[in-house]
C-alpha positions as CSV (number, residue, x, y, z in Angstrom):
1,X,8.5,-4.9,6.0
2,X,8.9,-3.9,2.5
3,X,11.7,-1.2,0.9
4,X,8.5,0.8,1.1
5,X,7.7,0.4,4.8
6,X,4.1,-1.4,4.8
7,X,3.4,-1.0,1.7
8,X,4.7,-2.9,-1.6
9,X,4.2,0.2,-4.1
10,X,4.1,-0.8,-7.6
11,X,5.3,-4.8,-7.0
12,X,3.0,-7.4,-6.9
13,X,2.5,-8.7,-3.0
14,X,4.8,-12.2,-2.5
15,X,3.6,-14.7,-0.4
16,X,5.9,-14.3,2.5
17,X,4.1,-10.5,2.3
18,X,0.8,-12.2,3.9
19,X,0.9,-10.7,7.3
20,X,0.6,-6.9,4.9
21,X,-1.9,-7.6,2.8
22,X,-6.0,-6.9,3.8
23,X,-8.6,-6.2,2.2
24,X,-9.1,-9.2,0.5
25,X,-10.1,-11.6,3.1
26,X,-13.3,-12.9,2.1
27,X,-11.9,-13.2,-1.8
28,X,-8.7,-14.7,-0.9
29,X,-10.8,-17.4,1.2
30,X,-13.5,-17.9,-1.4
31,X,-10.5,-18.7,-4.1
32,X,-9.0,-21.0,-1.5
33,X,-12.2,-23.0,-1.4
34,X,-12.9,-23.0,-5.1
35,X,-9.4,-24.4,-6.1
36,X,-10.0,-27.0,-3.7
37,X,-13.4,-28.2,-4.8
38,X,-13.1,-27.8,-8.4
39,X,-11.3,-29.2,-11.1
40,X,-10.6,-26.3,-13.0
41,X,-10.6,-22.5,-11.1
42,X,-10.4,-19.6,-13.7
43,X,-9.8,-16.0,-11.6
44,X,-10.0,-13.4,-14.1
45,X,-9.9,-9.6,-13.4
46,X,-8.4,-6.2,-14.7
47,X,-5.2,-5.4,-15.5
48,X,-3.9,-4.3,-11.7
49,X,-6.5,-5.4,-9.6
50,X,-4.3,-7.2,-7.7
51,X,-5.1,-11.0,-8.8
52,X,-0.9,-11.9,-8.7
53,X,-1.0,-10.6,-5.2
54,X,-3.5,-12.2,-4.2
55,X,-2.9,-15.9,-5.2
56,X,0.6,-15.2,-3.9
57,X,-0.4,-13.7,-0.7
58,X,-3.9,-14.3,0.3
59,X,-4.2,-17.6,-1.3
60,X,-1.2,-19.6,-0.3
61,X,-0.9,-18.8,2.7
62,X,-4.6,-20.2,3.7
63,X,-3.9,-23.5,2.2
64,X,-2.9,-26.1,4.7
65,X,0.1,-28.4,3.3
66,X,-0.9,-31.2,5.9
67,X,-4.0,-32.0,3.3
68,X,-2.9,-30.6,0.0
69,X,0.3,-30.6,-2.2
70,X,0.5,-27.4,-3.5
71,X,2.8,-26.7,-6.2
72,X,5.0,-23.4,-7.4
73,X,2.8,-21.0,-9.2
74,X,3.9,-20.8,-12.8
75,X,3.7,-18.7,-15.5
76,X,4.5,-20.5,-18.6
77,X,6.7,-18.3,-20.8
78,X,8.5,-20.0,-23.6
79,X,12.1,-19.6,-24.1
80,X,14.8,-20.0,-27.0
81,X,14.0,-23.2,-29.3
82,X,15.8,-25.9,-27.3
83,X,15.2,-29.7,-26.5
84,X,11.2,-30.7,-26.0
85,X,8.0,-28.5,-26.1
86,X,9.1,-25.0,-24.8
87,X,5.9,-24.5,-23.1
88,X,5.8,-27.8,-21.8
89,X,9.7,-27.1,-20.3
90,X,8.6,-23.8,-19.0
91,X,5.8,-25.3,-17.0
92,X,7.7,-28.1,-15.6
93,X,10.6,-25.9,-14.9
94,X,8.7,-23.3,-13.0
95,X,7.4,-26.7,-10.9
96,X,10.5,-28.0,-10.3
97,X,13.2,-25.2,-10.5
98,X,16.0,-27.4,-9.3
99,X,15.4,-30.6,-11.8
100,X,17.7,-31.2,-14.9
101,X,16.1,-29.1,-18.1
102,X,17.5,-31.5,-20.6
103,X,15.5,-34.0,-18.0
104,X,12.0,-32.1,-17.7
105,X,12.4,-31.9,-21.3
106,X,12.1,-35.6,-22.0
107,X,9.0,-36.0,-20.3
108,X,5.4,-35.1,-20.7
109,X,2.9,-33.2,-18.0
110,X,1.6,-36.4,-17.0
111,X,4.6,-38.3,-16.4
112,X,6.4,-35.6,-14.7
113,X,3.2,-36.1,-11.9
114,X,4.2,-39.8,-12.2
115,X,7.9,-39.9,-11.8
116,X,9.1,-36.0,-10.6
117,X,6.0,-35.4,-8.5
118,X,4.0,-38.3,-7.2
119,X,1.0,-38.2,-5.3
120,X,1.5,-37.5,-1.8
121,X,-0.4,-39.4,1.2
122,X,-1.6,-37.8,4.3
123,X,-1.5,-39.2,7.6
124,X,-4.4,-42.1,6.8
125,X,-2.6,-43.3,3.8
126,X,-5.0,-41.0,1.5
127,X,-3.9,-39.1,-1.5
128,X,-4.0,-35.4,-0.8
129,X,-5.3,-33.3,-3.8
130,X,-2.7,-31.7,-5.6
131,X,-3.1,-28.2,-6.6
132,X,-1.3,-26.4,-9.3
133,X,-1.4,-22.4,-10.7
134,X,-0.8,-20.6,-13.9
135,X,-0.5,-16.9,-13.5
136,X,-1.1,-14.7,-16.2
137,X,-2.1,-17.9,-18.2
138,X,-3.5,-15.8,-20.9
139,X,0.3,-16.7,-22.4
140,X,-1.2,-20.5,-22.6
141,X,-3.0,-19.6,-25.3
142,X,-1.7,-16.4,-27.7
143,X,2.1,-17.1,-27.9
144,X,4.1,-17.2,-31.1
145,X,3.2,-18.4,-34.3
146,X,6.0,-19.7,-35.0
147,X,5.5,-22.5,-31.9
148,X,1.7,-22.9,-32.6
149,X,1.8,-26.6,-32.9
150,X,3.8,-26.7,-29.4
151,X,1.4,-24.7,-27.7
152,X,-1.4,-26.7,-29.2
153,X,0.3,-30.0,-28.0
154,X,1.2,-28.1,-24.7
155,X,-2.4,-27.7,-23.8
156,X,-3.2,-31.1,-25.2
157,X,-1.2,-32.8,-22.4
158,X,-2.2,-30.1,-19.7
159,X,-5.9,-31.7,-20.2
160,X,-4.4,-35.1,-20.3
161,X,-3.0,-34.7,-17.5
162,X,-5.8,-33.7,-15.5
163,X,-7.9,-36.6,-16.9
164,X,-5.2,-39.1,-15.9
165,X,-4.6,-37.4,-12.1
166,X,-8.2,-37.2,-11.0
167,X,-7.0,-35.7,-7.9
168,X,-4.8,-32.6,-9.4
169,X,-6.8,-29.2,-9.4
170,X,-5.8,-26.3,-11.9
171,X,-6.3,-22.6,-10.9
172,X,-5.9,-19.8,-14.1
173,X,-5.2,-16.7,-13.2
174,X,-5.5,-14.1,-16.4
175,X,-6.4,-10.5,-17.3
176,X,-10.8,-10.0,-18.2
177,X,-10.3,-9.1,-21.5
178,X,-8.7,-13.0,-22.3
179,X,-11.3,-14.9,-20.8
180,X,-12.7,-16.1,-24.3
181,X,-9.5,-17.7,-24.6
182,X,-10.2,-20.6,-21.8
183,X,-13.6,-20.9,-22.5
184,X,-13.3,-23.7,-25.3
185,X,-11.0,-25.6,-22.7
186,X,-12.6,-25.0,-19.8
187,X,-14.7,-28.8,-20.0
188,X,-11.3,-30.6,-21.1
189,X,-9.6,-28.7,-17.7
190,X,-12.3,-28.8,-15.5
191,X,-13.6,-32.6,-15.7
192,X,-17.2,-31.0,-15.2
193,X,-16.3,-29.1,-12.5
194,X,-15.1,-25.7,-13.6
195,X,-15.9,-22.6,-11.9
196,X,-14.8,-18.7,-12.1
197,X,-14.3,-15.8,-9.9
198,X,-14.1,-12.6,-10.6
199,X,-12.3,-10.0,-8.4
200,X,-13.2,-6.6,-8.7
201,X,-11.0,-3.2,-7.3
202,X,-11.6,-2.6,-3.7
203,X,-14.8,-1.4,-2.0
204,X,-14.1,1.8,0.1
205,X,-14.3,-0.3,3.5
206,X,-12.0,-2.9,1.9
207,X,-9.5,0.1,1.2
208,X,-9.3,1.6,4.5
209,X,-8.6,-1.9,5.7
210,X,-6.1,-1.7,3.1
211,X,-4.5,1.4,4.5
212,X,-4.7,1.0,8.3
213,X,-3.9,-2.6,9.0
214,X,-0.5,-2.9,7.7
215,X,0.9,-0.3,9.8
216,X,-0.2,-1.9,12.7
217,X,3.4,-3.6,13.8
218,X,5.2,-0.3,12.8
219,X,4.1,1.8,15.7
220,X,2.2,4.5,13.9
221,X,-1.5,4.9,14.0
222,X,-4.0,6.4,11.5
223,X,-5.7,9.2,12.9
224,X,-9.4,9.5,12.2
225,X,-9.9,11.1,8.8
226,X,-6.4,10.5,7.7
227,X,-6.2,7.6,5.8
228,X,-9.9,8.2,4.4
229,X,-8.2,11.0,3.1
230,X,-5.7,8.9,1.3
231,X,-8.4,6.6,-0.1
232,X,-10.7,9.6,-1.5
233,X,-6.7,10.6,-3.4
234,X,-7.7,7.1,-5.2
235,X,-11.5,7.5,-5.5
236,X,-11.2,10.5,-7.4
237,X,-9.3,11.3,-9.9
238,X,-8.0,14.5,-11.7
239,X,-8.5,14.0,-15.8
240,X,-7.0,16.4,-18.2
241,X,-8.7,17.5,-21.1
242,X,-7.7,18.6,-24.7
243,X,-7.8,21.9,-23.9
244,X,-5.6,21.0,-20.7
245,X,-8.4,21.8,-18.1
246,X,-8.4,19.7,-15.6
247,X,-11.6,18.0,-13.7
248,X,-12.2,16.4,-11.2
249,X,-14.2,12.4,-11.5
250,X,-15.2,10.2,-8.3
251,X,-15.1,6.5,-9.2
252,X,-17.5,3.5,-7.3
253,X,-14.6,1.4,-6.6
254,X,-10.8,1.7,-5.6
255,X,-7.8,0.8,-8.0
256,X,-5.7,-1.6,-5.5
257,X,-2.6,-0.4,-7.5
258,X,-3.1,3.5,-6.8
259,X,-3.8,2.7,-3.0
260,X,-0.6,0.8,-3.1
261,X,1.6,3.7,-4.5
262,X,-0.4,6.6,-2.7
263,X,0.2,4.7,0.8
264,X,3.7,4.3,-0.4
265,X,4.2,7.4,-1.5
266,X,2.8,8.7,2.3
267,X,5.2,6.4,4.0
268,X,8.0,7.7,2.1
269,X,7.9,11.1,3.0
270,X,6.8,10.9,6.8
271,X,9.3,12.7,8.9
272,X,10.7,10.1,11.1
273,X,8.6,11.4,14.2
274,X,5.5,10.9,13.4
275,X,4.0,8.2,14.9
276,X,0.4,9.3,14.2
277,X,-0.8,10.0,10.9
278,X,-3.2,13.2,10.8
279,X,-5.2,14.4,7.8
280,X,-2.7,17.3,7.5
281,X,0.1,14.7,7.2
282,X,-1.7,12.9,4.6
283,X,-2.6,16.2,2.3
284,X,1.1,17.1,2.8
285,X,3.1,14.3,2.4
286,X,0.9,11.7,0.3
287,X,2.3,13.3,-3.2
288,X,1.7,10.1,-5.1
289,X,3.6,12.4,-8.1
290,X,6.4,13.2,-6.1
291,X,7.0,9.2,-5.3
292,X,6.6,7.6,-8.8
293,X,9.2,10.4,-10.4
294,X,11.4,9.6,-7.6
295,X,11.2,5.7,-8.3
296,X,11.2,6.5,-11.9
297,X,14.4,8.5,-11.7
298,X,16.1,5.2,-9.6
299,X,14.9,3.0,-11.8
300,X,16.1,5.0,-15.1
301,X,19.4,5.2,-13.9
302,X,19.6,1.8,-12.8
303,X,18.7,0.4,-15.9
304,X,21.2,3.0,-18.0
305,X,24.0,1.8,-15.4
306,X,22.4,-1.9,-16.4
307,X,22.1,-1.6,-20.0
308,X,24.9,1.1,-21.1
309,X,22.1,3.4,-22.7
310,X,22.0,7.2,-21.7
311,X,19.2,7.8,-18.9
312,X,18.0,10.7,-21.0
313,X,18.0,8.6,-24.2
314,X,15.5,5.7,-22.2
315,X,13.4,8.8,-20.8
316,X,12.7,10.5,-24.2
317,X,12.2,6.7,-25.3
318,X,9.5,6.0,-22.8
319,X,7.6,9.2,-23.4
320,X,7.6,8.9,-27.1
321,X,6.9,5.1,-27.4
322,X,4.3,4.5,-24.7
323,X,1.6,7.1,-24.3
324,X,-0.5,8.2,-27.3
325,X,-1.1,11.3,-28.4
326,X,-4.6,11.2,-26.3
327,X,-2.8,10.1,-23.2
328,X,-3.3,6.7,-23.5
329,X,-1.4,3.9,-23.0
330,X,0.8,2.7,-26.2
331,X,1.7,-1.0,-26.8
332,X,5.0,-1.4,-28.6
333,X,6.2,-5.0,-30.1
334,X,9.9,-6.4,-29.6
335,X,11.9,-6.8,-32.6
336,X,14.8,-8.9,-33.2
337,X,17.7,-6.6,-31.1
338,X,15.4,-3.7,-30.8
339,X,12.1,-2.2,-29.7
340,X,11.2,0.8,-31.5
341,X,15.1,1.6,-31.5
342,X,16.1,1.2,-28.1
343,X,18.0,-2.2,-27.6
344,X,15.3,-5.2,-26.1
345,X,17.7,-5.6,-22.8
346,X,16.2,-2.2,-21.5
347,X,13.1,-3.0,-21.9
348,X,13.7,-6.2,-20.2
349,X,15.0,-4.2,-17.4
350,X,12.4,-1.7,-17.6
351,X,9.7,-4.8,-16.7
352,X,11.8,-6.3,-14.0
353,X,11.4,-2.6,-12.2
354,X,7.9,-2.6,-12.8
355,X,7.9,0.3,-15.2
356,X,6.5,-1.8,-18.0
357,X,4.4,-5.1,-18.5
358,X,5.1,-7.6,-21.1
359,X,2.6,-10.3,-23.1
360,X,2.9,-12.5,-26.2
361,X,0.3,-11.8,-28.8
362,X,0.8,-14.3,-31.7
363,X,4.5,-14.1,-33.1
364,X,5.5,-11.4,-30.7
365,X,6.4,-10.1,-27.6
366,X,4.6,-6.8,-26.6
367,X,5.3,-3.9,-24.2
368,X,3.1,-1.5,-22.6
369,X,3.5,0.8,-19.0
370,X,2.5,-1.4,-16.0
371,X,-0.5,0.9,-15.4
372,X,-2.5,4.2,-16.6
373,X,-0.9,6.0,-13.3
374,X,2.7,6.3,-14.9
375,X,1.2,7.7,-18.1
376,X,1.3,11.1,-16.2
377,X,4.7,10.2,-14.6
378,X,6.0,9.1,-17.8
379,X,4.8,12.0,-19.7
380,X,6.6,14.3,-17.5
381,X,9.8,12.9,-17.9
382,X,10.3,15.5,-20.4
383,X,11.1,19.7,-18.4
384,X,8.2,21.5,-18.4
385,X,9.9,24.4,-19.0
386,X,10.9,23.4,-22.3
387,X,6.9,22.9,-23.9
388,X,6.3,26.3,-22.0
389,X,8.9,28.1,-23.8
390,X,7.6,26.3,-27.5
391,X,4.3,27.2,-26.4
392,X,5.5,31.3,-26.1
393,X,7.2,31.1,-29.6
394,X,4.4,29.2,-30.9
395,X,2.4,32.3,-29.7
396,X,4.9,34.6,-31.4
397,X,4.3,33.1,-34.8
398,X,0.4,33.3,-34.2
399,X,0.5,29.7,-34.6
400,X,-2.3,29.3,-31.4
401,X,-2.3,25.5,-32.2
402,X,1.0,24.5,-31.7
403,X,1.2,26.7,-29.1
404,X,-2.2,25.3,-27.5
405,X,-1.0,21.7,-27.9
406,X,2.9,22.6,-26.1
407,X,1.3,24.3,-23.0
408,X,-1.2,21.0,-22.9
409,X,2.2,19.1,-23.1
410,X,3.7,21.2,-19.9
411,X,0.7,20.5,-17.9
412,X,0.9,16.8,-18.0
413,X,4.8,17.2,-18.0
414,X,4.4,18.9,-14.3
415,X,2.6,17.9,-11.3
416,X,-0.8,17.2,-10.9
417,X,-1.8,21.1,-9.9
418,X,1.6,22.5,-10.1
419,X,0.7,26.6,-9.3
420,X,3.3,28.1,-11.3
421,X,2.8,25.7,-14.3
422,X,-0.9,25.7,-14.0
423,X,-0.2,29.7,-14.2
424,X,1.9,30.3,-17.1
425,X,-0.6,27.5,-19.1
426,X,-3.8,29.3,-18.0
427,X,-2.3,32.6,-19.4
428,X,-1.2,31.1,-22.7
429,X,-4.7,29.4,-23.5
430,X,-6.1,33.0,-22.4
431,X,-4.0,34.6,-25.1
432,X,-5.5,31.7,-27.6
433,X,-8.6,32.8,-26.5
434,X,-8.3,36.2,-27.2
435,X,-7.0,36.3,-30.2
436,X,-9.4,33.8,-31.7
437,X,-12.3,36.4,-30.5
438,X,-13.5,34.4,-27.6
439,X,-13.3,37.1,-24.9
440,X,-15.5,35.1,-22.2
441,X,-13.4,32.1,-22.3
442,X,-10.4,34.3,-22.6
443,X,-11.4,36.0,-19.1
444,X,-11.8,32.7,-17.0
445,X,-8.5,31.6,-17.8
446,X,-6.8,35.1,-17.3
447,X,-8.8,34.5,-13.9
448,X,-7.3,31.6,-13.4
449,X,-3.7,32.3,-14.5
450,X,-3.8,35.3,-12.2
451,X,-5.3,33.7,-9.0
452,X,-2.3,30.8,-9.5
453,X,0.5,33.2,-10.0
454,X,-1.0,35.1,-7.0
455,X,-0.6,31.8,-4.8
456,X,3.0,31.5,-5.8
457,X,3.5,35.6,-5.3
458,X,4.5,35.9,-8.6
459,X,3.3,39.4,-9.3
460,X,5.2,39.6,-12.5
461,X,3.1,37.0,-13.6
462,X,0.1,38.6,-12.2
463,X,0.6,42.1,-13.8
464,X,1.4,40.0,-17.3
465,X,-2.0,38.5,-16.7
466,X,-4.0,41.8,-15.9
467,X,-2.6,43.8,-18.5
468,X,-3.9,41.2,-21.0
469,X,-7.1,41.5,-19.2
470,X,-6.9,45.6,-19.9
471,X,-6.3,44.6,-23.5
472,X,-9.2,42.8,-23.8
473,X,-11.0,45.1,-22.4
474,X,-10.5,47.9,-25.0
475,X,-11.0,45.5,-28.0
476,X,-14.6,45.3,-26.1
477,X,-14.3,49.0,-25.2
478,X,-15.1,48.7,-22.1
479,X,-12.6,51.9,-21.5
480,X,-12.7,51.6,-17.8
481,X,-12.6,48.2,-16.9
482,X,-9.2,48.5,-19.2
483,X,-8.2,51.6,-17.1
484,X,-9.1,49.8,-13.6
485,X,-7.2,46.4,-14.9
486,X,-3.8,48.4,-16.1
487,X,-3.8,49.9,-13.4
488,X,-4.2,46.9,-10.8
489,X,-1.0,45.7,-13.3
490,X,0.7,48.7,-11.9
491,X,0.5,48.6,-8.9
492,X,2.1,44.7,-8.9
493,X,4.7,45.6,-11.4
494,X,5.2,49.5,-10.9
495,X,6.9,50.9,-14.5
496,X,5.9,47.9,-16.6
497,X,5.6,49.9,-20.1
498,X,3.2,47.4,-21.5
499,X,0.8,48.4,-18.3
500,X,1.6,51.9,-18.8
501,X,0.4,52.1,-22.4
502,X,-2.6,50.6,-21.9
503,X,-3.3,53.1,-19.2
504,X,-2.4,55.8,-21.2
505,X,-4.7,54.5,-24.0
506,X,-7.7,53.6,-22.0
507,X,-7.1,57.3,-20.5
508,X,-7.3,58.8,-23.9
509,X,-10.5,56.9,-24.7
510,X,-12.1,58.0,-21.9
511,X,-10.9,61.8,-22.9
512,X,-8.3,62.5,-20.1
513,X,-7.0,65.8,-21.0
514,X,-3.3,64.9,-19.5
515,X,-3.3,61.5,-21.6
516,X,-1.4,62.7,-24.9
517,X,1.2,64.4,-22.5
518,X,1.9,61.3,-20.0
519,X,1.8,59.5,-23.3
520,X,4.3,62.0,-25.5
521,X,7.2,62.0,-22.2
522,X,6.6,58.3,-22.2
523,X,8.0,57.9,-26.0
524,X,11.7,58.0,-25.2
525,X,11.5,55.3,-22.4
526,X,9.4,52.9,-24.2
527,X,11.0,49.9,-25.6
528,X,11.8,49.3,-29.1
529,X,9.0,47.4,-30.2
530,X,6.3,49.5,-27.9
531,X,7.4,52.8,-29.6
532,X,5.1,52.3,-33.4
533,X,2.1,51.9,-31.4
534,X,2.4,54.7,-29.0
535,X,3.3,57.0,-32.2
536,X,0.0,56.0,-33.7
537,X,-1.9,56.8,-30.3
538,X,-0.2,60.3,-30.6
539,X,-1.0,60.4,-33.6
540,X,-5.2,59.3,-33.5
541,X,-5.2,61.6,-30.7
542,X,-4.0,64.7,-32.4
């Protein structure tokens, strides 16, 4: 069981995690198979689909030690210059953590399967095939300039080494979009027998295996509908526009990383009673939002305990640094103390909690967030509050850009479908709309703005929203929609002045005798800045 109950959340599966993970049963056994048959294995796949978790848990565990030597998966990361080839070291010392460095350093690939590691013999005296890993190997072959002629020599002996042990088998394990990169290896690695598998994000079935098997020790049940429910949260998708509308998009397959923090979010936030999991449970408590801020916030202020950096100065960092202005995922390089300003030790730290993900890319080491789910998390580190209240001085000035692009900022900076947010943004864009002379779309989000203020009984809100609406009605003049919206504002907000003069006003257009009277004992209980435009109505009507 996991800190997560069944369900890892944003960490890679380990191999100990076996008896968790499903979904994956006929891939796990298929790259089981095809490690041991071929000389060279290359399992390539999309950032987060899950190919870590499954070598470490699917993989492994179906290998049986009696007839293969199996070796620590490695991931060859070069440290600080030392003694030897630092890829070489890194390899070896990932293979044998408990060895000497300054020994492993001395010796090649080859003899270190000689003399550290020699072949084993099973029962009948026969060499059992030994089978080594290189996760995220796409570090074999972009590292640092600087140590180009290492890494060159490094994969000089890797090859070398699998020509001289006939019976060693290499698996690489590497993101899609680095697959060119083994290609012109792949007949020095492979001997003439090289193969590739591909693993794609779950299938729907494979998801709700995903879901429903690991709680199976825990004494809690899925009822039916309930986890399906948690799978569609993943199949579909909210997206957010420029014009901070948001939509809704069903993909053909499942992100394994979403499933894993929805489930994880679910389990988090289950009252302690339930023991079976109904579809109301899972619409109520499977706020994947809710549980990624909350596991932001501990991380942050684990790292600023870490580290000795602010936790507001990291979030501000994050938020700036990693997502684009199109709400995209930012990649940021490390420098010699410092990335982008902040020292290198937090984002260090921010990798080991699984915030960000780290490559090398020629001379450098690079940052980016772990996955395009914490791009919204991220981006509302920052208080909504404080882009809505730029957004209403931005509408002050008449600048309806700035003030457009703020309210776009609180939307991502709140939940996913936040009411109140979604209320006071749907008014603002309707106020854009208006006074750049597009009444229609003006209407729908005045619509909107009032139906999500209505949800959260905010009538201020909703007599803010159809007083606007009465004001757009008399630039059309459409005097007794205007009359029947101020008057609706009204009766929500009984004395709002701004309500009250555009009652009056529609009144007078529609030739009310009593108008310029309820208007004239008005004057003295107006508010300052409502007074010039009643005096001109006075004065029109006279």
């Amino acid at each position: 069981m996991t800190d997560s109950g069944p369900y890892v959340g944003l960490r890679p599966f380990g191999r100990d995690e076996h008896p968790l993970f499903h979904g994956r049963t006929k891939e796990a056994r298929q790259v089981a198979t095809l490690w041991q048959a071929a000389g060279l294995t290359v399992l390539y796949g999309a950032s987060g689909v899950g190919k870590t978790s499954l070598l470490s848990a699917g993989v492994l565990p179906r290998l049986d030690h009696e007839r293969v030597d199996q070796l620590p998966v490695a991931r060859i990361t070069p440290r600080t210059p030392g003694p030897g080839n630092p890829y070489v070291t890194a390899l070896l010392s990932c293979w044998a953590p408990d060895e000497d460095p300054a020994r492993l350093a001395e010796l090649t690939i080859s003899r270190f399967l000689s003399e550290v590691h020699p072949t084993r013999h099973d029962e009948y005296g026969d060499p059992v095939p030994v089978l080594v890993a290189i996760d995220q190997a796409e570090e074999m072959f972009h590292g640092r300039v600087s140590l180009g002629a290492e890494q060159g020599e490094m994969l000089r002996q890797l090859a070398e080494a699998l020509n001289d042990h006939d019976r060693l088998h290499l698996l690489l394990s590497l993101r899609e979009e680095f697959l060119y990169q083994v290609i012109p290896y792949e007949r020095a690695f492979g001997r003439g027998s090289r193969t590739r598998f591909h693993l794609l994000p779950f299938t729907a079935e494979a998801a709700l295996e995903a879901v429903t098997a690991p709680v199976a020790r825990t004494g809690r049940s899925y009822a039916p509908g309930a986890a399906e429910l948690l799978v569609e949260g993943v199949h579909r998708a909210g997206l957010l526009d420029e014009d901070g509308l948001l939509s809704q998009v069903t993909y053909g397959l499942v992100d394994p990383f979403e499933l894993q923090i929805n489930c994880a979010a679910l389990w988090e936030s289950l009252p302690a009673s339930v023991t079976v999991i109904e579809p109301e449970h899972t619409r109520t408590y499977g706020n994947i939002d809710r549980f990624l801020t909350g596991y932001c916030d501990r991380a942050l202020a684990a790292v600023s305990r870490q580290c000795g950096v602010p936790e507001s100065d990291i979030r501000l960092w994050l938020r700036r640094t990693f997502i684009t202005e199109h709400a995209t995922r930012n990649s940021v390089y490390e420098g010699l103390a410092q990335t982008q300003g902040m020292p290198n030790a937090v984002a260090a730290a921010l990798v080991e909690h699984n915030l960000l993900r780290t490559e090398l890319r020629l001379n450098l080491r690079w940052y980016e967030l772990r996955h395009d789910r914490l791009i919204q998390t991220v981006a509302r580190l920052e208080d909504a509050d404080a882009y809505l209240a730029r957004a209403r001085a931005a509408l002050e000035e008449s600048n309806w850009e700035q003030a457009r692009r703020y309210a776009t900022e609180a939307v991502r900076a709140s939940a996913v479908g936040d009411p109140w947010v979604r209320g006071e943004t749907e008014e603002i864009f309707g106020l854009i709309a208006a006074a750049n002379a597009e009444p229609e779309a003006a209407e729908r989000h005045f619509a909107e703005a009032a139906a999500c203020y209505a949800q959260e009984q905010r009538f201020d809100g909703v007599s803010r929203v159809l007083t606007a609406q009465a004001k757009l009605a008399l630039e059309r003049e459409d005097w007794a929609s205007a009359m029947r919206h101020a008057d609706a504002a009204l009766s929500r907000a009984p004395g709002d002045p701004e309500a009250q003069l555009v009652l009056v006003q529609a009144l007078m257009r529609l030739k009310v005798r009593a108008a310029s009277a309820v208007l004239a004992s008005m004057l003295s209980k107006l508010p300052p800045h409502l007074i010039p435009r009643a005096r001109q109505l006075l004065s029109d009507s006279s």
